[in-house]
C-alpha positions in Angstrom: 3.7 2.6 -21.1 -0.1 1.8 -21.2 -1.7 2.4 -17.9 -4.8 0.8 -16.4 -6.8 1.5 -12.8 -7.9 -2.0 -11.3 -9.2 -3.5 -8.7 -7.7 -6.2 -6.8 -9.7 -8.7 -5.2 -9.0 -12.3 -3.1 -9.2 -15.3 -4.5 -12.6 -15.3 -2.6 -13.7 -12.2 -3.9 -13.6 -9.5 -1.2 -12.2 -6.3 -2.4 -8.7 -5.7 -0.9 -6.7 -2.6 -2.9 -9.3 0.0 -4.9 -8.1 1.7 -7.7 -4.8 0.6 -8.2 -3.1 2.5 -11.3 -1.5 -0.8 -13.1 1.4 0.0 -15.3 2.5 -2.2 -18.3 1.7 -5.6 -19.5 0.9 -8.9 -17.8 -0.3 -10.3 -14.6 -0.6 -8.4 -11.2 3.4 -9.2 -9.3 3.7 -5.7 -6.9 1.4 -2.9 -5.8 3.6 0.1 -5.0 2.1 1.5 -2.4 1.8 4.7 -2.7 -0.1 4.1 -6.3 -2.9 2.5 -4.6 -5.8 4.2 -4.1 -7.9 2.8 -1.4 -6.1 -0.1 0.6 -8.8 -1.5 2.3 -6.2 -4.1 4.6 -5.4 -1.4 6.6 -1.4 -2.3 6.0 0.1 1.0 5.2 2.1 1.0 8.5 3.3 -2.6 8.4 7.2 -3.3 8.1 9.1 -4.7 5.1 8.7 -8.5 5.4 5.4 -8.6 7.0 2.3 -10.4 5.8 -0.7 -8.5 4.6 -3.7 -10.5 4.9 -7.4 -10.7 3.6 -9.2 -9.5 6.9 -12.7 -10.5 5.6 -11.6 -13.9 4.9 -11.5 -16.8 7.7 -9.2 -18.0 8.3 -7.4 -14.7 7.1 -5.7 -15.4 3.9 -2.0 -14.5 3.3 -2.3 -12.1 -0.3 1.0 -10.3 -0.3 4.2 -9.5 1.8 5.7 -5.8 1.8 8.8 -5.6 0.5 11.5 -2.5 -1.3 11.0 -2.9 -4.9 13.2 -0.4 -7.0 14.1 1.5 -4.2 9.9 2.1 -3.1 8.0 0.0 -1.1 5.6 -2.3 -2.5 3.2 -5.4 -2.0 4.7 -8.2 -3.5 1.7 -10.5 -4.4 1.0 -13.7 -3.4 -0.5 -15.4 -6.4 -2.5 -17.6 -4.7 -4.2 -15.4 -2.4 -5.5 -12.8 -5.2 -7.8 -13.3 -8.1 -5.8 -13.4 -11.7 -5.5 -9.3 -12.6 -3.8 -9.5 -16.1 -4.0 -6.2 -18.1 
């Protein structure tokens, strides 16, 4: 399975998870966690089902809610809060 570092930017362009080691096809849906490499949201201690937010952006933009994806915990994105990250 091809894969590829990205970064992952707001839909207003401010850098939110550096480095991110993208596996397989198709557009950015989850960021395990622990594959990121600089989260710049400062959301590692947040709970499953929490928000994460653009904190450069106001009024802070909602970009993805932690949730347990296979078993790891993960950012699920929020489509509209990112720009399109399709490898």
């Amino acid at each position: 399975m091809p894969e590829k570092i990205v970064n992952v930017y707001c839909r207003k362009g401010h850098l939110l998870f550096e480095k991110y080691h993208k596996k397989g096809g198709g557009r950015l849906q989850k960021c395990y966690i622990n594959e990121i490499g600089n989260d710049l949201t400062e959301s590692t201690k947040k709970e499953i089902g929490e928000t994460i937010y653009c904190l450069q952006c106001n009024p802070m933009l909602p970009v993805a809610v932690v949730s347990l994806i296979h078993g790891r915990k993960a950012y699920k994105i929020i489509p509209s809060g990112i720009r399109k990250v399709v490898t």
